[in-house]
N, C-alpha and C positions, 0 to 999 in steps of 0.2 A: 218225325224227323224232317220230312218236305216244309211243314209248317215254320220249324225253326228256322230252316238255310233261306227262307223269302222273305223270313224276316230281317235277317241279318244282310240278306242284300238290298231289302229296301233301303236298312238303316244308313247300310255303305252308301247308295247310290245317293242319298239326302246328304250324307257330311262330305262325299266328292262337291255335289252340287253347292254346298257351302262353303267349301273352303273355296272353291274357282271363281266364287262370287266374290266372295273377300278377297281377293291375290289384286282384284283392282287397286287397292288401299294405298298398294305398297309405293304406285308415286308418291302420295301425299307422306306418309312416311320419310321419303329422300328429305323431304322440304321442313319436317319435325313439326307437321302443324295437323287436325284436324284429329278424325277419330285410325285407330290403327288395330289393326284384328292382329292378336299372335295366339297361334297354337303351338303351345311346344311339341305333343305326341299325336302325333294323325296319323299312326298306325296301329291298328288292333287287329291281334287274331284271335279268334273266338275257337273255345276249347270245342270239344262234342257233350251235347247236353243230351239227357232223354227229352224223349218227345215230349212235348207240352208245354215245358220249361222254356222261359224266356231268357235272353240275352240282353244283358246291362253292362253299358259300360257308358264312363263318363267322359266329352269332349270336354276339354278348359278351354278359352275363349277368352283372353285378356287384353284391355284396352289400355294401349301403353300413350296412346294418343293426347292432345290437350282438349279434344272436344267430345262429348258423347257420343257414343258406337251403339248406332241402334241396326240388329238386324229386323230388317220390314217382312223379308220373302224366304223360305226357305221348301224346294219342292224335290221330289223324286223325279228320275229320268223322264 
């Protein structure tokens, strides 16, 4: 069960760390030019799993931008 909850908070700690890196966008966004990160659900609560068993779930990540949205870096706390 510990195995699980470290995984599930690396995972949290990696999509904080990327969605606060994409929130910079959102000037360029005001301006309707350049590449534009939208996630519509950036919240997940993960059921109770037996041990051993992994936790999946999918981020969407949609570029509504006019220019390509390339994520370069994505890290844990």
């Amino acid at each position: 069960m510990e195995k699980n909850k470290m995984c599930l908070r690396l995972l949290l700690i990696a999509l904080t760390v990327l969605i606060s890196n994409i929130s910079g966008v959102e000037t360029i966004k005001a301006e309707n030019k350049g590449p534009v990160a939208e996630i519509t659900n950036t919240d997940f609560i993960a059921e109770p799993v037996i041990e051993g068993n992994d936790i999946i779930h999918d981020f969407v990540i949609k570029n509504s931008g006019t220019e390509p949205l390339e994520i370069s870096r994505v890290k844990t706390g």
